[in-house]
DRENVORO-483714 format. One record per residue (C-alpha): z, y, x; residue number from 1; residue in three letters. Coordinates in steps of 0.1 Angstrom, whole numbers, padded with zeros to 4 digits. Layout:
BEGIN
REC     c3     c2     c1  kolro  vexdo
REC      Z      Y      X    NUM    Ala
...
//
This chain:
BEGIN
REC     c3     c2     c1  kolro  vexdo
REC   1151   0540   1705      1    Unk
REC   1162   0575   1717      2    Unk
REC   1180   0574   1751      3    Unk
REC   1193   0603   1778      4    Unk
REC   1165   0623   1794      5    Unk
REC   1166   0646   1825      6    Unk
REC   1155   0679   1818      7    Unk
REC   1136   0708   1837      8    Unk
REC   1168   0725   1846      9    Unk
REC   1180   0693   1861     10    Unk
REC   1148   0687   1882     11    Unk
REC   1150   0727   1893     12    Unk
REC   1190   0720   1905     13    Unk
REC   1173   0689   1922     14    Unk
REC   1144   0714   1939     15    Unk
REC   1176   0737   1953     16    Unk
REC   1192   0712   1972     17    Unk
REC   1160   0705   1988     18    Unk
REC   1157   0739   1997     19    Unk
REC   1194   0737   2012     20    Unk
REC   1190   0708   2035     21    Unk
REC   1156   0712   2047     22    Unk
REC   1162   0748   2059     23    Unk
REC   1146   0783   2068     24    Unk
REC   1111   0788   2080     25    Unk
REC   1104   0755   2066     26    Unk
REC   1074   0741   2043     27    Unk
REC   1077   0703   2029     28    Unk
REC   1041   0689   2008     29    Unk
REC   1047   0659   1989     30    Unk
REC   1022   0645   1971     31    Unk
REC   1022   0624   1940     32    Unk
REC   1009   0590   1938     33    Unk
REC   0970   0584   1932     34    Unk
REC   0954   0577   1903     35    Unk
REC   0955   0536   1888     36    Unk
REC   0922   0520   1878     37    Unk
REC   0914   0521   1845     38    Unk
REC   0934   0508   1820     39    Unk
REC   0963   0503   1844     40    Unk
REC   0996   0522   1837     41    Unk
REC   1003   0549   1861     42    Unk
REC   1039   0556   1878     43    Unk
REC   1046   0585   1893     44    Unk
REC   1052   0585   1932     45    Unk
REC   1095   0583   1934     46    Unk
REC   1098   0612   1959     47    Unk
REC   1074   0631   1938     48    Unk
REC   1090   0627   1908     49    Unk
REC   1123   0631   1925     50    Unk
REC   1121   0667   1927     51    Unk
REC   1092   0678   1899     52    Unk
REC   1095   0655   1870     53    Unk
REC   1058   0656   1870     54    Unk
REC   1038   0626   1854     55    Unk
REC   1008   0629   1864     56    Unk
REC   0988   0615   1894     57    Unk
REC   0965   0630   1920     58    Unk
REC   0991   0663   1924     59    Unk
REC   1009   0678   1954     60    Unk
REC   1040   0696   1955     61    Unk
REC   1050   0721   1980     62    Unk
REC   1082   0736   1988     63    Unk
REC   1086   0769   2007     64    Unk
REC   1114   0786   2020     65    Unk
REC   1105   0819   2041     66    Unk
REC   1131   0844   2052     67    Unk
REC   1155   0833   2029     68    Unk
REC   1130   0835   2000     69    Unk
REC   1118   0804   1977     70    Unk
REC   1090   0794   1963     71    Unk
REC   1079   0759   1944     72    Unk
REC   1040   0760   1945     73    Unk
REC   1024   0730   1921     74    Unk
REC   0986   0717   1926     75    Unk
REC   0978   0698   1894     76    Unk
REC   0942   0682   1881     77    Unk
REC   0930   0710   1858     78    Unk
REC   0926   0708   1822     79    Unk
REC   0891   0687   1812     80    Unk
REC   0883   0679   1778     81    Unk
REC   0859   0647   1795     82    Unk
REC   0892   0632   1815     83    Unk
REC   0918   0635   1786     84    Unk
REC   0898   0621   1757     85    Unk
REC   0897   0592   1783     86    Unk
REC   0931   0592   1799     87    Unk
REC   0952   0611   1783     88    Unk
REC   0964   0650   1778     89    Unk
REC   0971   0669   1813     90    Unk
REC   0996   0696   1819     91    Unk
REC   0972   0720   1835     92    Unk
REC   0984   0751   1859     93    Unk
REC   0994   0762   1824     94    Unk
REC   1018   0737   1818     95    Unk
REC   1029   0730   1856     96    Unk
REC   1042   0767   1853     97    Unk
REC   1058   0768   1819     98    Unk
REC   1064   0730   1811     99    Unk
REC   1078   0717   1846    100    Unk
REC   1087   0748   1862    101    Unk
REC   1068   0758   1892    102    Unk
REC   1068   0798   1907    103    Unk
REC   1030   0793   1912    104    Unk
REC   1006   0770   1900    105    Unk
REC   0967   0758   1916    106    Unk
REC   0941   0731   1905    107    Unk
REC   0942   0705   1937    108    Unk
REC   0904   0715   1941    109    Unk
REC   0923   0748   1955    110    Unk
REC   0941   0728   1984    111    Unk
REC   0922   0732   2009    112    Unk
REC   0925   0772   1999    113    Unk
REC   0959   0779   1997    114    Unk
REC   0981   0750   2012    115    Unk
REC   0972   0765   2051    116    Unk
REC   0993   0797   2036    117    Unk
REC   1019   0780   2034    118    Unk
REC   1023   0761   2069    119    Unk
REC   1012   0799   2083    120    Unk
REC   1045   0806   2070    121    Unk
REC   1070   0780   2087    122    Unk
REC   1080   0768   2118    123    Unk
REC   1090   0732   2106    124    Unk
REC   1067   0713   2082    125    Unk
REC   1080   0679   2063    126    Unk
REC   1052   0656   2056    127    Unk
REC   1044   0623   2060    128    Unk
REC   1015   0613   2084    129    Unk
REC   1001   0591   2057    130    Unk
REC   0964   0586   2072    131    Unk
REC   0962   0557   2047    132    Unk
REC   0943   0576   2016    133    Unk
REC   0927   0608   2015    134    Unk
REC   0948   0632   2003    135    Unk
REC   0973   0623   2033    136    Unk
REC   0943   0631   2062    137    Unk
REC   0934   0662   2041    138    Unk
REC   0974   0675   2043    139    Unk
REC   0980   0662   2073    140    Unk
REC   0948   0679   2091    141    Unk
REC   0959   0713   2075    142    Unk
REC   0993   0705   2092    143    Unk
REC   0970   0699   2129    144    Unk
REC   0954   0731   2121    145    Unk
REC   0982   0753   2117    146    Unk
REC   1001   0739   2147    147    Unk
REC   0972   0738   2169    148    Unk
REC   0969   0778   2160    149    Unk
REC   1005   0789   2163    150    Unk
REC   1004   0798   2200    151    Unk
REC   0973   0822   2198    152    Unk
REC   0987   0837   2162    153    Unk
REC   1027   0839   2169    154    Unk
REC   1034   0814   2137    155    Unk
REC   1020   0782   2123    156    Unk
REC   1042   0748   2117    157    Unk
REC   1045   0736   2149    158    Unk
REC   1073   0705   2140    159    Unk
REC   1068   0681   2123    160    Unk
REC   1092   0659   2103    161    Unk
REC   1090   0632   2082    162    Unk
REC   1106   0637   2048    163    Unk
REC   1118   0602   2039    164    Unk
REC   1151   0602   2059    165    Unk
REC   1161   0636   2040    166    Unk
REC   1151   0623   2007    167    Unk
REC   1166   0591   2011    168    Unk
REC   1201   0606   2018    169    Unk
REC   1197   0627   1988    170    Unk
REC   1186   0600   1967    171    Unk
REC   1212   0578   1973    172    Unk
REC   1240   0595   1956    173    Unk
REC   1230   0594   1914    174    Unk
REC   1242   0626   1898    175    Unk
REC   1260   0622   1865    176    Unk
REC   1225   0622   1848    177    Unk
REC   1214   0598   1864    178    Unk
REC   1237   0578   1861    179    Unk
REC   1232   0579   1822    180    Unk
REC   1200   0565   1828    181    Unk
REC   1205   0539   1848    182    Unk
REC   1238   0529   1825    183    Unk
REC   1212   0533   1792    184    Unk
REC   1185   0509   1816    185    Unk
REC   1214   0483   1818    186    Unk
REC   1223   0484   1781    187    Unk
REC   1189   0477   1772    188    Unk
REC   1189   0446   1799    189    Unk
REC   1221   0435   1786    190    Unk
REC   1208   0433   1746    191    Unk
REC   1179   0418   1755    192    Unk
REC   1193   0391   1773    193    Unk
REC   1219   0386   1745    194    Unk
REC   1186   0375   1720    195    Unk
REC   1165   0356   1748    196    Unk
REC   1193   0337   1760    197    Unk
REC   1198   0316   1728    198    Unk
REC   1158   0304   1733    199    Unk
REC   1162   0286   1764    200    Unk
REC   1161   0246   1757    201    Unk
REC   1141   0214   1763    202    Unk
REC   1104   0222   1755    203    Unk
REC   1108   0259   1757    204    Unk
REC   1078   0276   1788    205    Unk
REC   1095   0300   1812    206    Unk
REC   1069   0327   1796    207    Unk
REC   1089   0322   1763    208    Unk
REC   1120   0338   1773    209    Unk
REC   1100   0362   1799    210    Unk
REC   1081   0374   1765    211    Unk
REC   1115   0380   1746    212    Unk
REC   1133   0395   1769    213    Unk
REC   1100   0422   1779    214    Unk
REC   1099   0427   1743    215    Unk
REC   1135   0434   1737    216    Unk
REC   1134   0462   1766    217    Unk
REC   1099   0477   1750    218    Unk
REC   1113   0477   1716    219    Unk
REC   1144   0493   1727    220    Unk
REC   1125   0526   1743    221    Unk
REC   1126   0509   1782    222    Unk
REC   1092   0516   1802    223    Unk
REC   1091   0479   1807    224    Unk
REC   1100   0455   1835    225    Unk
REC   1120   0474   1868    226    Unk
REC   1094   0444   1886    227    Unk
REC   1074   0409   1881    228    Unk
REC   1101   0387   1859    229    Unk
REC   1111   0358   1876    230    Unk
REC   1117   0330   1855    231    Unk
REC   1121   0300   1871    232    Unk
REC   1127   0267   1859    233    Unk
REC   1140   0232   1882    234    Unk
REC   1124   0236   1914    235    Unk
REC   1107   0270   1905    236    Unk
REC   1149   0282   1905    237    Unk
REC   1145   0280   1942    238    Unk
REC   1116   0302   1950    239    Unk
REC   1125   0335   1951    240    Unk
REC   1097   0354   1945    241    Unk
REC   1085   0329   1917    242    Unk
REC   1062   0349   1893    243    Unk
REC   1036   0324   1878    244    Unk
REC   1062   0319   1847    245    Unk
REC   1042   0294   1833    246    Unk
REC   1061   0261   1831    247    Unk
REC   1074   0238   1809    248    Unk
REC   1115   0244   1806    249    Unk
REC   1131   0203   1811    250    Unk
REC   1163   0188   1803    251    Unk
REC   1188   0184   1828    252    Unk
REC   1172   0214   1852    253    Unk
REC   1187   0251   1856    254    Unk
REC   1165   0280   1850    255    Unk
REC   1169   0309   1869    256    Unk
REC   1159   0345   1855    257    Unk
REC   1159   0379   1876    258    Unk
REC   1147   0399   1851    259    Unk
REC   1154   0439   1844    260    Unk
REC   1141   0465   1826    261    Unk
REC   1134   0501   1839    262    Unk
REC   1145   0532   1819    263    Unk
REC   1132   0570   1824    264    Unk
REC   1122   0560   1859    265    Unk
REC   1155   0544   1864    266    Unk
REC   1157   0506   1870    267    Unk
REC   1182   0478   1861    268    Unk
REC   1181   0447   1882    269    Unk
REC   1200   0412   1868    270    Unk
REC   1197   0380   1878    271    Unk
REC   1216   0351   1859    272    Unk
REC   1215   0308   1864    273    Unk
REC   1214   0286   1832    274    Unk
REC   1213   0256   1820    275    Unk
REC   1183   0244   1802    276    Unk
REC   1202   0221   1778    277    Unk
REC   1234   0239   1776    278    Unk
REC   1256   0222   1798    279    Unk
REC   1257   0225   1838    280    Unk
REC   1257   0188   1855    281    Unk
REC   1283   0185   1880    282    Unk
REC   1261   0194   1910    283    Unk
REC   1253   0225   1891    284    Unk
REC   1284   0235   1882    285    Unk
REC   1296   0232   1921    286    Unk
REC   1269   0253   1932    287    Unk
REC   1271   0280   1902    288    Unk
REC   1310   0278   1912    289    Unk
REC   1303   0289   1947    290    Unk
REC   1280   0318   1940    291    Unk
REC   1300   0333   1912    292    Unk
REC   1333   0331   1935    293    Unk
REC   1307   0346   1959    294    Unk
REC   1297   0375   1936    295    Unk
REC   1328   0384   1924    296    Unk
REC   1345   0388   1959    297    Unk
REC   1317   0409   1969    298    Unk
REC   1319   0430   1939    299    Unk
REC   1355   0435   1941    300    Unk
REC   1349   0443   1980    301    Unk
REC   1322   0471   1972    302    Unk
REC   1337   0506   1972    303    Unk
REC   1330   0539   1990    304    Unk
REC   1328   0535   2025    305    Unk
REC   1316   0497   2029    306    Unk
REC   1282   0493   2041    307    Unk
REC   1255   0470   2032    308    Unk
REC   1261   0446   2061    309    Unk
REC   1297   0448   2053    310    Unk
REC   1291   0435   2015    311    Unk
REC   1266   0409   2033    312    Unk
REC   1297   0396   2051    313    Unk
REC   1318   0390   2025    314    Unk
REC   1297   0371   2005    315    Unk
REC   1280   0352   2027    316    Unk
REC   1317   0341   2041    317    Unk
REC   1329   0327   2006    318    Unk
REC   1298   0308   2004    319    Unk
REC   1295   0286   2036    320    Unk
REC   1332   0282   2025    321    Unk
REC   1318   0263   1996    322    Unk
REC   1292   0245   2017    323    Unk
REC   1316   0227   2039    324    Unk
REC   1335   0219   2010    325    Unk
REC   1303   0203   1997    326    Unk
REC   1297   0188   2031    327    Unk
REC   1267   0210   2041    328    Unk
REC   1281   0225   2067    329    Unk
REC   1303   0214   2098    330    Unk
REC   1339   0218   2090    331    Unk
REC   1346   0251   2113    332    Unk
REC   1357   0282   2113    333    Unk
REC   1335   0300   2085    334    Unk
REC   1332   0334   2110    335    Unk
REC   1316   0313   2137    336    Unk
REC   1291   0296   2113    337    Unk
REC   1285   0335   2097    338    Unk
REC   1279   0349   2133    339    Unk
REC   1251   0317   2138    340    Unk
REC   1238   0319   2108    341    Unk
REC   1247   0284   2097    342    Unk
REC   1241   0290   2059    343    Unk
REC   1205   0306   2063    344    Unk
REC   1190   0273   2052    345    Unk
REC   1205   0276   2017    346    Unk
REC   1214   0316   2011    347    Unk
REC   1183   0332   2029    348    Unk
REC   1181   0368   2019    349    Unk
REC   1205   0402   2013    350    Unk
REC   1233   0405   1994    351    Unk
REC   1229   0437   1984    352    Unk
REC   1205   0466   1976    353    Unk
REC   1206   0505   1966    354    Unk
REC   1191   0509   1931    355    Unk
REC   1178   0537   1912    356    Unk
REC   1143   0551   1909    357    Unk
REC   1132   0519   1927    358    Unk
REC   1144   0485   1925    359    Unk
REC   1155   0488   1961    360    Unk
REC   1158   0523   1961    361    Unk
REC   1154   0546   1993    362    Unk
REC   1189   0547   2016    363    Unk
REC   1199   0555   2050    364    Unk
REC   1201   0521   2068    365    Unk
REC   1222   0534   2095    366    Unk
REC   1238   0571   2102    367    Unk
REC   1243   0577   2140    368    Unk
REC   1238   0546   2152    369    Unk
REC   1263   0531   2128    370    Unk
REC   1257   0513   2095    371    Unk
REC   1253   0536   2067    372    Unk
REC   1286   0540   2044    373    Unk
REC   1279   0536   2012    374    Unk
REC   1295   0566   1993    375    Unk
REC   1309   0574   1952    376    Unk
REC   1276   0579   1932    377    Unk
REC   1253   0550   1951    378    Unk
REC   1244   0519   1931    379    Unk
REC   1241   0492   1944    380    Unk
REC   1229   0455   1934    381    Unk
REC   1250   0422   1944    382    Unk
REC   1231   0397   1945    383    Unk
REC   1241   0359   1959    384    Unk
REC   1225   0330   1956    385    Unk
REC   1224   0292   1969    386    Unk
REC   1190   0274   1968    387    Unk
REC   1184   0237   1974    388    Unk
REC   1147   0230   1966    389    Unk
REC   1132   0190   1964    390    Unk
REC   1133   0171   2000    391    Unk
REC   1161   0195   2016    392    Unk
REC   1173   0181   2046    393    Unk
REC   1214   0178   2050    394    Unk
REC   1219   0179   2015    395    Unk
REC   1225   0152   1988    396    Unk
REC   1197   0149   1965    397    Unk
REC   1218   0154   1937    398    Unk
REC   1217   0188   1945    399    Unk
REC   1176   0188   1951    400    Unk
REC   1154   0213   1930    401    Unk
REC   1188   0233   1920    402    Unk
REC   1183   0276   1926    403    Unk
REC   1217   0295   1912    404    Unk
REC   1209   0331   1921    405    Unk
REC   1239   0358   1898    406    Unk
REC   1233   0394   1904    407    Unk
REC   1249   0427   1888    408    Unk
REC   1240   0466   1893    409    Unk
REC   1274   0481   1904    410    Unk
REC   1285   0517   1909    411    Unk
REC   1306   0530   1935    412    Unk
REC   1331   0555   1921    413    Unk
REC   1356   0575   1936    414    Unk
REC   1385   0545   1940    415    Unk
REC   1361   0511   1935    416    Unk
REC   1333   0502   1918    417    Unk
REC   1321   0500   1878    418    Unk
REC   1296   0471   1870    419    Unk
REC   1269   0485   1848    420    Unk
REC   1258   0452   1839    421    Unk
REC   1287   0440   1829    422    Unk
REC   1286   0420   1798    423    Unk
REC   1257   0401   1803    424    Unk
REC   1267   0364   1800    425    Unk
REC   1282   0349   1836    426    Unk
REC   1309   0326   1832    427    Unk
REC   1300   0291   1829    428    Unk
REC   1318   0284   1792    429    Unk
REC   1296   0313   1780    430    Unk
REC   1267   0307   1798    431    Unk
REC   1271   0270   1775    432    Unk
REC   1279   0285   1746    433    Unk
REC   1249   0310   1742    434    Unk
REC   1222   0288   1754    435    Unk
REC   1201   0267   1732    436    Unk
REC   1223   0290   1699    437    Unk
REC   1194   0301   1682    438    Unk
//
């Protein structure tokens, strides 16, 4: 199904602010990420793809700006008949030039060549001193080289700064077309869930629905899953990283699903609680009460100029509100049992998440010294959750092997927020009523 698409130009308007923030006399090398083994889908490096729109593994992108002047230099794998008929069609320094836009163009055999050039040419270098694969002690020994010669030549990168901080800021804020892709990412997420949904009963495997909702995003043009589905039935619903998916779904348990799809690059992350028979027990009900109440206060709370921790208070705050009213928690002030972390036994993780070209995308964590501010154009997820598994301690065991875990994608505009996942089933009458319809 044909969706938005971000072009070259977009990418190239992307490539200028680069050039803006990072400055004169200034050289940043990013590369892509490595090749996969065989047979295993490749995705492209987010930084890298960030700023070239380039598909393809094993390339490095380098960003020059030199007395004012620009220049975009792309080292690609060449063209080789033996490597596409195995893995596909390359771009080539052909296409790098006229297909995604480069100035200049080199096979990566050609590094080692040109890419000391460049660093000759700046006094400030952004790389990242990855000394993990081989690429990263290659660039990063060119880098040692150049600044090791700048005091007997009169030039050479002699700083060195780390380009994740600068990328991350950037990254944070989704332009308009962006923003189409991640809203196209939740519209997929949101039909799909509308035809799995109506599967879930008594007898059903958790790799049931995983399979109908991973077909509905495929069929609908998505790349596939944003991450490993979670679907977790009884006391699978309170492990948070369950993946295994392979149980049996029984009457009278919730099943929990965190399950989205990603889009163009662009991911969608949603997480919703359900009954498997169709009707919440008591018990469930309470808790699904609590972390609704929980996830619509935050919601409503998330606009520009909150910060993560900010959203983390709020929603934490309504929930240990609902835990003494259950009798989890001693019957005192809420901020005092926040500040000692009195709920951690039952709500264990953040409430929130940037989103975008990774399911928790790149953002500032704080901005001198203070927490970062979330500003119009970041998405963000919201995401509580109360868990209870078998043989909790404190806790009735009516409640045992019950995980209720409801999360959204929500925008921050100019005056509040827009939930992009909105729609997708969360109120507890038509949570009942779509369950167990097909």
């Amino acid at each position: 199904m044909p969706g938005p698409i971000l072009t070259q130009d977009f990418f190239r308007g992307r490539r200028e602010r680069f050039f803006d923030a990072m400055g004169d006399d200034t050289v940043a090398v990013i590369p892509a990420g490595p090749a996969t083994p065989n047979h295993v889908k490749f995705r492209q490096n987010s930084d890298f793809y960030y700023l070239t729109g380039f598909p393809e593994p094993g390339a490095v992108a380098a960003l020059l700006k030199h007395d004012g002047e620009q220049k975009y230099v792309l080292f690609v794998p060449p063209r080789d008949e033996h490597s596409e008929r195995w893995d596909g069609s390359r771009a080539g320094v052909e296409g790098a030039v006229d297909d995604y836009g480069a100035d200049t163009a080199h096979s990566v055999a050609d590094l080692e060549k040109e890419v000391p050039a460049l660093f000759l040419d700046a006094w400030h270098a952004y790389l990242k001193p990855d000394v993990h694969t081989a690429l990263g002690r290659t660039l990063f020994a060119m880098y040692e080289r150049s600044a090791k010669s700048s005091d007997r030549l009169g030039h050479g990168a002699v700083e060195l700064k780390d380009p994740t901080w600068l990328l991350a800021s950037m990254r944070v804020h989704k332009a308009p077309e962006e923003l189409d892709m991640m809203r196209h990412a939740a519209s997929i997420s949101r039909a799909s869930y509308g035809e799995a949904i109506p599967h879930i009963k008594p007898g059903a495997y958790e790799y049931e629905i995983q399979a109908r909702l991973e077909y509905g995003w495929r069929s609908r043009g998505a790349d596939g899953p944003s991450y490993s589905s979670i679907v977790g039935g009884g006391n699978n619903s309170t492990c948070l990283h369950y993946v295994e998916n392979d149980r049996v779904l029984h009457d009278g348990d919730v099943v929990l699903i965190d399950a989205g799809c990603m889009y163009g690059h662009y991911a969608s992350d949603v997480t919703r609680t359900y009954p498997v028979n169709g009707t919440f027990s008591d018990p469930q009900r309470r808790i699904y009460e609590i972390v609704l109440r929980a996830e619509k206060a935050t919601t409503e709370a998330t606009k520009p100029g909150v910060s993560v921790k900010d959203l983390q208070r709020v929603g934490a705050l309504v929930m240990i509100q609902g835990m003494v009213e259950l009798g989890w928690l001693e019957d005192k002030d809420p901020e005092e049992l926040f500040e000692g972390n009195a709920h951690r036994p039952y709500f264990m993780h953040g409430i929130a998440h940037h989103l975008g070209l990774d399911t928790h995308d790149s953002a500032p964590a704080e901005s001198e010294g203070e927490p970062f501010q979330i500003q119009e154009g970041a998405v963000v997820t919201i995401e509580p959750g109360i868990y209870i598994s078998e043989g909790a301690e404190g806790v009735d065991e009516e409640y045992h092997g019950i995980g209720v875990r409801v999360e959204d994608d929500v925008l921050v505009t100019a005056d509040g927020h827009e939930v992009l996942t909105d729609g997708i089933a969360k109120e507890i009458d038509d949570i009942e009523a779509a369950v167990g319809s097909a």
